[in-house]
N, C-alpha and C positions, 0 to 999 in steps of 0.2 A: 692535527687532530687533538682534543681534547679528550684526556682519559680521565678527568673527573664529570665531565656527561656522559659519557658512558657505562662507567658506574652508575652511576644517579639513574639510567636505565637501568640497567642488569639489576637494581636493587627492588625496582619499582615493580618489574616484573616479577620477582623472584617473591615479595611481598602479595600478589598476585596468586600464585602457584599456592604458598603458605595457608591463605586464608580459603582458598578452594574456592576461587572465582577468578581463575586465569581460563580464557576463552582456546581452546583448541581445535581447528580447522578439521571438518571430515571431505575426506574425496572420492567422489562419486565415481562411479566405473562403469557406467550406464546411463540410460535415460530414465526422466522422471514421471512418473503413474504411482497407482495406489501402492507398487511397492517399488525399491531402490535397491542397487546396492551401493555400500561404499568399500575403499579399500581392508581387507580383514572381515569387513559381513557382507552377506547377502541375503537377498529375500526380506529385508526390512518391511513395515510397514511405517509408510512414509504420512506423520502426521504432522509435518514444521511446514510445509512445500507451501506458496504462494498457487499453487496451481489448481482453483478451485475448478475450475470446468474439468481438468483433465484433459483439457487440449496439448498442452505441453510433446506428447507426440505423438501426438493424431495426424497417420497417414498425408491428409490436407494438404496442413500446413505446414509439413516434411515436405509435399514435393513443389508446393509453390514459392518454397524459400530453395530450392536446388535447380528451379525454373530461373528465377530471381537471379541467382549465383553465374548462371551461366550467362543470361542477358545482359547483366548488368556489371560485372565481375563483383568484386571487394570492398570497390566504394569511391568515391569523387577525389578523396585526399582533400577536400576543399567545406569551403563554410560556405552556408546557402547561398549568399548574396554573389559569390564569386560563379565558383562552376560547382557548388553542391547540389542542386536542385535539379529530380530528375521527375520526370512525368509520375513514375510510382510514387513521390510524396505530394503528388496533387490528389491522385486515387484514394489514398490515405485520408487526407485531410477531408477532400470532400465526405468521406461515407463518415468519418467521427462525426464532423458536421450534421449532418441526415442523423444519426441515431442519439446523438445530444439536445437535437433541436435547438442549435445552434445557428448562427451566417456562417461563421467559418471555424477554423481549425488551424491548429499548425503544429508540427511537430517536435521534436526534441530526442537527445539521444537518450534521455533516463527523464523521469514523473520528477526526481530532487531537480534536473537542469529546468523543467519546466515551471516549478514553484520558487526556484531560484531568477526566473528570467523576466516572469508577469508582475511580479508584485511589484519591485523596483522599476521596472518599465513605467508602472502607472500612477505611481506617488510621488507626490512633489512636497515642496516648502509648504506647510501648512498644512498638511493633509495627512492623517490618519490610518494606521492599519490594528483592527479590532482583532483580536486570533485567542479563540479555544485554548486554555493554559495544558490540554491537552491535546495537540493539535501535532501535526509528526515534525521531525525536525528539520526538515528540506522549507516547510512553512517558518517555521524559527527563523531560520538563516534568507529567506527571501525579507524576511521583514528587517531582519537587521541589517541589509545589504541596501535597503532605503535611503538609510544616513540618517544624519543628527539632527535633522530641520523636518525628518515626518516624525507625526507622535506613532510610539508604539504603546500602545495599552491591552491588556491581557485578560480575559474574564472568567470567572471561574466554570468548570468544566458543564457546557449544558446548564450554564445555571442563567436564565433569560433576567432576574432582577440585576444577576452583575451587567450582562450585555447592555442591559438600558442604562446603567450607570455610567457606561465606559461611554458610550455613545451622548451620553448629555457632556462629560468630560471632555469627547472631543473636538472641539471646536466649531469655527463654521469653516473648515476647508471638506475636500472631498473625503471622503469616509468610505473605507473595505471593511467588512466584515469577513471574517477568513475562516473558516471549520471542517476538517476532514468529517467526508460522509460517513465511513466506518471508521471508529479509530482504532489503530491497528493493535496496540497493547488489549482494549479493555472490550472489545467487538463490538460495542453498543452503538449504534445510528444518530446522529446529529438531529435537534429537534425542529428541520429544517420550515416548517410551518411557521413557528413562534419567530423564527429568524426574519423569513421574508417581512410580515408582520410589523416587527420593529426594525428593517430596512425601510420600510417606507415611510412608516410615521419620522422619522430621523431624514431622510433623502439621503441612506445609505447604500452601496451597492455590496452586493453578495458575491461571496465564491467559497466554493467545496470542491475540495480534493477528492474525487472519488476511487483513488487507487486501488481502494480495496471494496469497491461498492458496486464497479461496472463489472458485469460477469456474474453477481452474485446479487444483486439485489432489488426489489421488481420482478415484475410479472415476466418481464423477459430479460431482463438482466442487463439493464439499463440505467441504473444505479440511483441514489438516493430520490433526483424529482419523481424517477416513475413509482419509486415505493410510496411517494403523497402523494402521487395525481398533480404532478407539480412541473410535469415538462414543462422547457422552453420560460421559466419562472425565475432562472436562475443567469445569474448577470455569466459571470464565467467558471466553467468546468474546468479543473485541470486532472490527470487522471495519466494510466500506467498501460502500455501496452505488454508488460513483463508481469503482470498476476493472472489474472483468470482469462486473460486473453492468451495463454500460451508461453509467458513467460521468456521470451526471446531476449524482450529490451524494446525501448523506448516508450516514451511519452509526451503528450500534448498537452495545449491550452487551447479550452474551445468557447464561442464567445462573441459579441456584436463584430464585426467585422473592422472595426476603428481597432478594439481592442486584439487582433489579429495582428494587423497594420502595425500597430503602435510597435509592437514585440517583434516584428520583425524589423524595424527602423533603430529600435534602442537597445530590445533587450539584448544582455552580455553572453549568453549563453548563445544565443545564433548568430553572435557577429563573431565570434571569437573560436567557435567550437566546431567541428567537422558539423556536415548535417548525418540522419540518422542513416545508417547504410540501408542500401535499398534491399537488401536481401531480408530487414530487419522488418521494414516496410511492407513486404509483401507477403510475410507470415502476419504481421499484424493486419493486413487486408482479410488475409483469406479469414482466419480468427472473427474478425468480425462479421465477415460476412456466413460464416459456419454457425455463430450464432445469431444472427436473423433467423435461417432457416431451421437452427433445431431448440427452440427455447425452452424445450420439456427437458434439457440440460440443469438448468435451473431450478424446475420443479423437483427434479432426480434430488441435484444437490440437498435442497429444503428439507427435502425425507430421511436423509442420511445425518443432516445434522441435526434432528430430532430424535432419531434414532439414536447417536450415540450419546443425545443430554438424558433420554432416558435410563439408560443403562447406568451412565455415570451414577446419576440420582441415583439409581437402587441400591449402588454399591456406599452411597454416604460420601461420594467425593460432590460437592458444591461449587460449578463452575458460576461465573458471570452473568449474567443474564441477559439476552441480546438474537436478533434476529439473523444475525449473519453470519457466516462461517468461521468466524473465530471462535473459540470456547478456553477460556483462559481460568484457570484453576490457580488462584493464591495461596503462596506457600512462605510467602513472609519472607525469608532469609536467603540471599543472594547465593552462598554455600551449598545450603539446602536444595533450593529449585537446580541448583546443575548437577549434584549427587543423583537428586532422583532420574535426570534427565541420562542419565549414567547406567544406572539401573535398568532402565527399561531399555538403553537400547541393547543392553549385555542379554536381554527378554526377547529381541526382533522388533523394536518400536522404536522409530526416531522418531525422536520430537526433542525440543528444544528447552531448558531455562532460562528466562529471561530476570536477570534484578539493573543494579545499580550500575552507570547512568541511563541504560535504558528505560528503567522504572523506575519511581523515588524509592529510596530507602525504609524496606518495610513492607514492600508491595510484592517482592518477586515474587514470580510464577511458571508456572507450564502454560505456555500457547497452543493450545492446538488448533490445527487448523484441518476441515473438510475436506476433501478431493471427492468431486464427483465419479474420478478413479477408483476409490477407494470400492471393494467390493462389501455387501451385510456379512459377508465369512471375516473380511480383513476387520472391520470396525470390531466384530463380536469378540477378535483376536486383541485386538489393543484394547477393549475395557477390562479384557479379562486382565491383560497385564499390567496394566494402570490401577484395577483393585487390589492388586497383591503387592505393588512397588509402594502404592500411597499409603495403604495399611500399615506397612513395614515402616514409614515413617508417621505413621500417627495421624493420616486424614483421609482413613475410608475405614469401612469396615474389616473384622478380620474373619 
């Protein structure tokens, strides 16, 4: 063992603690809804949660994941190709398929193993991958997992004069275009119209991550094409069965049926990787099938998240601007956003600060995030605390 990396840890850490932006784990001691508890609190009001519908433990898909448990036990111990593939990841695959407007579908144990497994699957020698400079990091790392022989070029955020630059840059080999539908730091929507657009004049193909879009955005929560009227326009979906679908885990790539094919032939993540356990599968079945049937879920959410930009604005705190259930408040200094974040939960409110390497230096913030969970008492409850915690730091009113 080496006790000079060791140190070199302990110090790095401890440098961490010093500057007040060393990250410290809370644990939950319950299930997730508009409120939590974690060990030491209770009755939080839960604003960091990925669980925009509030499925998370919705009766459903609680008993068709203990239906699941019992049919299926634990899981295959195996990768697809071998003996992981059970009838429930066909069910699965087909309805993503159906509600994407897609050929097919195919799963993954996590949305990162999915953006880690398609892109390299489908880029060769000569060929190009275009990706949003703010695009999440599972996209970063599927493009750099390419190799040295695809071009990786980067455009500036939403900005369509870089996209057309990078796109005449690229060559004549085959060309992705890469763009999370909601991006998950800054909530804003991909300007997925102008994209398609200059995919075509280029003979480029498209894909958006919609990890944080399905559930939450569209008329039924169907994610970035149905917010343009743009189903079935979009080359490949990749997307999270662990946010507003309930949060369990897992994720797909959805998409022409070759490109299906191809990802199950090459990509590293299903050759190499258990498949998703079935129990996993069968909450994200009921999940989406829960929303087909109730999509006034969605509309609920839209209200709630207006609701609390209003309130905010009264109070002088100036979140982001964006149609989705993020609302992310800048608070500059990496220190700062996790003090506040400090504050308010010592008040009954988690929520989260996010800075450096999450966000560039400069940017950090509060993320909040929606739950359709959330009740108008619990919301009225966290503006009021969020006015008094951001004032005390200098960006609301007093």
């Amino acid at each position: 063992m080496s006790k000079a990396f060791y140190d070199h840890l302990d110090n790095t850490l401890n440098h961490l603690k010093e500057a007040g932006t060393y990250k410290r784990l809370q644990y939950l001691t319950g299930p997730i809804s508009g409120k939590a508890a974690i060990e030491g609190k209770s009755d939080l009001v839960l604003l960091c949660s990925n669980n925009y519908l509030g499925l998370a433990n919705k009766p459903e898909l609680v008993e068709a994941g203990i239906a699941a448990l019992k049919k299926y036990g634990a899981g295959a111990a195996s990768v697809r190709f071998i003996c992981g593939t059970y009838d429930i990841h066909r069910d699965l695959e087909q309805k993503i398929a159906s509600i994407m407007k897609t050929e097919a579908a195919l799963t993954y144990t996590s949305a990162w193993a999915a953006n880690t497994a398609v892109i390299p699957a489908l880029m060769g020698p000569g060929d190009a991958v275009i990706s949003d400079e703010l695009n999440h990091a599972s996209i970063i790392d599927g493009c750099r997992a390419t190799g040295k022989d695809v071009k990786k070029l980067v455009y500036k955020h939403s900005d369509m004069d870089s996209l057309r630059e990078k796109l005449q840059e690229a060559g004549n080999g085959n060309k992705l275009i890469i763009t999370d539908g909601v991006f998950s730091m800054e909530g804003d929507i991909a300007p997925l119209p102008e994209i398609l657009k200059l995919a075509k004049a280029f003979d480029a193909i498209v894909m958006v991550d919609d990890s944080h879009a399905t559930g939450v955005i569209g008329k039924t929560g169907k994610g970035t094409a149905e917010y343009y009227g743009l189903e079935g326009q979009v080359d490949i979906i990749t997307g999270t069965l662990g946010k507003a679908l309930g949060g369990a885990g897992g994720g797909f790539v959805a998409g022409k049926k070759s490109v299906v094919d191809i990802c199950v032939q090459r990509s590293r993540p299903h050759l190499f990787s258990n498949s998703l356990p079935p129990v996993l599968a069968a909450i994200g079945l009921a999940a989406l099938t829960y929303l087909e049937g109730h999509p006034e879920m969605v509309t609920s959410l839209h209200k709630k998240v207006a609701y609390l930009r209003s309130k905010l604005n009264e109070a002088g705190i100036e979140p982001l601007e964006g149609d989705s259930a993020i609302v992310p408040v800048i608070v500059g200094d990496t220190a700062t956003s996790i003090k506040i974040a400090a504050d308010m939960l010592n008040k009954g409110v988690y929520a989260i600060g996010f800075g450096f390497p999450v966000v560039p230096e400069g940017t950090a913030r509060i993320r909040i995030q929606v739950s359709d969970a959330l009740t108008y008492e619990n919301i009225d409850y966290a503006a009021k605390v969020m006015t008094e915690v951001f004032a005390a730091h200098g960006f609301a009113k007093k």
